[in-house]
Structure formats: structure tokens, C-alpha cells
C-alpha positions in Angstrom: 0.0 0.0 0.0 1.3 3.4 -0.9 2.0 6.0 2.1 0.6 9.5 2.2 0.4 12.2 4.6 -1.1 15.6 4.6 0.7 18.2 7.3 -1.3 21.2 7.5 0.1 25.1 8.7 -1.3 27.9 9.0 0.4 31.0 7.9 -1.6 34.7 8.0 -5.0 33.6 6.6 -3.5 30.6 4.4 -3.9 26.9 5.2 -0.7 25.5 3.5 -1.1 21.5 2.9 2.0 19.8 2.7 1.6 16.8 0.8 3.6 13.7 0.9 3.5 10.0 -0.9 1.1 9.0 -3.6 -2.3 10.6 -3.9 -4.3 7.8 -5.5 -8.1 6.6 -5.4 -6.8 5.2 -2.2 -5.3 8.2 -0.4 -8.0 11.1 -2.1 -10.3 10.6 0.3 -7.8 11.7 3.1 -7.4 14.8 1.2 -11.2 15.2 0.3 -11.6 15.0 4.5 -8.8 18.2 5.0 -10.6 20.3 2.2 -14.0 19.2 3.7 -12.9 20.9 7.2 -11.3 23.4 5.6 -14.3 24.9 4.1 -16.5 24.3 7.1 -14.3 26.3 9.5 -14.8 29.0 6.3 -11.0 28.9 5.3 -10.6 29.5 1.8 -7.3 30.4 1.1 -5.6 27.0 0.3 -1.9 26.3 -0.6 -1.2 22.7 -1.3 3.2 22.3 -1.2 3.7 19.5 -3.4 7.2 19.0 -3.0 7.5 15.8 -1.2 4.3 14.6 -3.9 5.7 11.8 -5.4 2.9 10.5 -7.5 -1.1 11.7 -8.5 -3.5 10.2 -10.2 -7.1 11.5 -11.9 -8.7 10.4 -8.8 -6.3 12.8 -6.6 -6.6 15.7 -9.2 -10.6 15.0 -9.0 -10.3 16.3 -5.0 -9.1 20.0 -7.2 -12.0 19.9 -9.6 -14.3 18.9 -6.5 -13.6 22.3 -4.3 -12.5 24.9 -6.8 -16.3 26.3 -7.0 -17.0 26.5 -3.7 -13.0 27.7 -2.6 -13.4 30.7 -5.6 -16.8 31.8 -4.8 -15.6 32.6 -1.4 -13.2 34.6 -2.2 -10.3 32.2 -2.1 -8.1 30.2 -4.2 -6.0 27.2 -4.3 -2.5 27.5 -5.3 -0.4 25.0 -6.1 3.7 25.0 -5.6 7.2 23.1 -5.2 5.6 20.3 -7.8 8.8 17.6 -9.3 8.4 18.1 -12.9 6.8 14.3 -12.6 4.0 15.6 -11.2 3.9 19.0 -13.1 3.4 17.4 -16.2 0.0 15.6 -15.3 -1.1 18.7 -14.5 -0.2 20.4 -17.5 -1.5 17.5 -19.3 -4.9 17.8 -18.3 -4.8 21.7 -18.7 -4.9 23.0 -15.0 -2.0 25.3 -15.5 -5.4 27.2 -16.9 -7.4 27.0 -14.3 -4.7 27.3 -11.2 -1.9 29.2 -10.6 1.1 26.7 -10.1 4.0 28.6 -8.5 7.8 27.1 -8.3 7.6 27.9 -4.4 5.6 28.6 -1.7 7.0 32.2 -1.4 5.6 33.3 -4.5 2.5 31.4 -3.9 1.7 33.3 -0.5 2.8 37.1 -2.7 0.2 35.4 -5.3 -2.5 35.6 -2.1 -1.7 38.9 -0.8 -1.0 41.0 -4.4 -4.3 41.9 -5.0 -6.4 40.2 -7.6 -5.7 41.8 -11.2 -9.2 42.0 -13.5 
């Protein structure tokens, strides 16, 4: 069975997910769980850290697609960074460089949050 971990911090008014292993049909419903609480304690800032994200598969990019809407018409976001060009390019394959902003680290990430929103 693969491992995975989710490590949650807080920073300002951003809930940075750290996630670790394989995120898998298996493991997205761990992450489906963090999102789930994150919205009900009305925290909508989101920064998932992928850097120690070893592997993803549809069903762990489904958990994205799943919150987005409800993240965005709260006035938040979720921003993506530190991804292994592995795990970049199933992103970029099914097109969510277009729909999120994927940052090389969590610094510009957390500007990203606090520049304000261009129209």
C-alpha cells in the first residue's frame, strides 16, 4: 500500500497542505476530508506544497475539480507549488495550468494571495 500524509500550517489567513507520498483513489479521500474541514471552518485560502508529492492520479486531481467552486466563490483560491516536474506534467496535461496558478515555491505562492487580484 502506498504511504501519504497531509501536514497542515497555518500562515496569516492561508492553510498551507504539505503533501507527501502517492495521492491515488486510495489516499484522495484523506485529502477530500482536509478540504472538507477546511471549508467548514470558512477557510478559503488554500496552498497545497507539493514538494515531497511523489505521484497523483485522476482520482487525486478530482479532489481540485471537487472544491475549486466553492474555494473561488468565497473569495479564495488554491494555489499550487514546489511540484517535481513528474507531477507537473499531469497537471499540464490535463490543462490545470489554466485553471490554477502553479507557482515554483511557496514564497511566491503566499505574494500570489496577498498582491491583489488583477481584473
Amino acid at each position: 500500500m502506498s504511504s501519504f500524509k497531509i501536514d497542515i500550517r497555518e500562515m496569516s489567513n492561508i492553510n498551507v497542505l504539505d503533501l507527501k507520498g502517492y495521492l491515488d483513489a486510495h489516499t484522495a479521500p484523506d485529502l477530500e476530508k482536509v478540504f472538507q474541514n477546511l471549508l467548514e471552518r470558512k477557510k478559503y485560502n488554500i496552498l497545497i506544497n507539493c514538494k515531497d508529492l511523489t505521484y497523483i492520479s485522476s482520482a487525486g486531481l478530482g479532489v481540485f475539480m471537487a472544491y475549486i467552486e466553492d474555494v473561488r466563490k468565497n473569495n479564495g483560491d488554491i494555489k499550487l507549488s514546489n511540484m517535481s516536474p513528474k507531477v507537473y506534467n499531469v497537471f499540464d496535461l490535463l490543462g490545470f495550468p489554466l485553471l490554477y496558478d502553479i507557482t515554483k515555491d511557496e514564497k511566491e505562492a503566499i505574494q500570489k494571495f496577498t498582491s491583489p487580484k488583477k481584473l
